[in-house]
C-alpha positions as CSV (number, residue, x, y, z in Angstrom):
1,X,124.4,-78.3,-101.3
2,X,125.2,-78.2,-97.7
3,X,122.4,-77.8,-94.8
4,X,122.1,-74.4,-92.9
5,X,123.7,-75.1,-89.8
6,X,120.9,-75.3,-86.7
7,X,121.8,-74.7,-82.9
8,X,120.2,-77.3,-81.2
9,X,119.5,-76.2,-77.7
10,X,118.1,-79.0,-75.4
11,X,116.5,-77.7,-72.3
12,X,115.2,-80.1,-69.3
13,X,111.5,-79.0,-69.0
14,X,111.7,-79.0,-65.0
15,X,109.6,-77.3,-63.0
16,X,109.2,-77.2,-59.3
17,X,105.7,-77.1,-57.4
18,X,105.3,-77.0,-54.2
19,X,102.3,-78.1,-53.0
20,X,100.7,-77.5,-49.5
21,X,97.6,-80.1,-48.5
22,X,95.3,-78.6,-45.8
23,X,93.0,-80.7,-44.3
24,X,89.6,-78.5,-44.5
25,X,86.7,-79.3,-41.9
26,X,84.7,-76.5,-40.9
27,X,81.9,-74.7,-42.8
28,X,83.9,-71.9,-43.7
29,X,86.1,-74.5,-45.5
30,X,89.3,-72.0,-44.4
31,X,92.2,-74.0,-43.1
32,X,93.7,-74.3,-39.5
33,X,95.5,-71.3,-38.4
34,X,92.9,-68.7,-40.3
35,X,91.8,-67.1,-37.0
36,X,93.9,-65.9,-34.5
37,X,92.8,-67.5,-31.3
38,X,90.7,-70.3,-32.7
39,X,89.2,-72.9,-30.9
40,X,87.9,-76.5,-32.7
41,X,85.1,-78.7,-31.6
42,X,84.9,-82.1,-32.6
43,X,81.0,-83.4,-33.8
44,X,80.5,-86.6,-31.6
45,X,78.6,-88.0,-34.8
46,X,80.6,-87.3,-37.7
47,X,83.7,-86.5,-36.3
48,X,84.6,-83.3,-38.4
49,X,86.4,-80.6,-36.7
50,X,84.8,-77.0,-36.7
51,X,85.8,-73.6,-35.8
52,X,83.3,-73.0,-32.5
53,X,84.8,-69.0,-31.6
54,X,84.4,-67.8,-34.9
55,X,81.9,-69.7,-37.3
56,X,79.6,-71.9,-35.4
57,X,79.7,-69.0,-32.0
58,X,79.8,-72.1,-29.4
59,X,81.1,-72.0,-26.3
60,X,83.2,-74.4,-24.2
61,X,80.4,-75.4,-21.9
62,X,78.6,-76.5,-24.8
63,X,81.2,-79.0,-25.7
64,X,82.1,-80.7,-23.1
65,X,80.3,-84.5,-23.3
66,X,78.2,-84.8,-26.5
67,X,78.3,-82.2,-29.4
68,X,76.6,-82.6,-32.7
69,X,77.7,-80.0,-35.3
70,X,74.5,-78.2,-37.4
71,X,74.6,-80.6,-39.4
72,X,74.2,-83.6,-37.7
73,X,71.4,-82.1,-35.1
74,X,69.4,-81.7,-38.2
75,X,69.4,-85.5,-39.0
């Protein structure tokens, strides 16, 4: 008795993914580039960044010399 004759069809399982890494650091955890016209402040204490036009509603006087984001003006 002979064995039914099998197609055996080998297929390389690739698969491409692309992967984007955004560094997120405001409190709307959005990446850069979300709003048109943004502006970033730095915290002088942790050093995150954060959206001041849009989220946190600060204005450039307010960070020129020392600026401590919401969170660290709680501590």
């Amino acid at each position: 008795m002979t064995l039914f004759p099998v197609k055996r069809v080998r297929r390389a399982l690739t698969k491409i993914v692309t992967v984007e890494a955004f560094e997120i650091h405001c409190v709307c955890r959005l990446p850069e580039g979300t709003f048109p016209r943004e502006s970033w402040g730095k915290c002088t204490n942790c050093f995150r960044w954060y959206h001041t036009n849009n989220c946190l509603k600060v204005s450039k006087t307010e960070l020129k010399g020392k600026w401590l984001c919401p969170s660290c003006s709680m501590n």
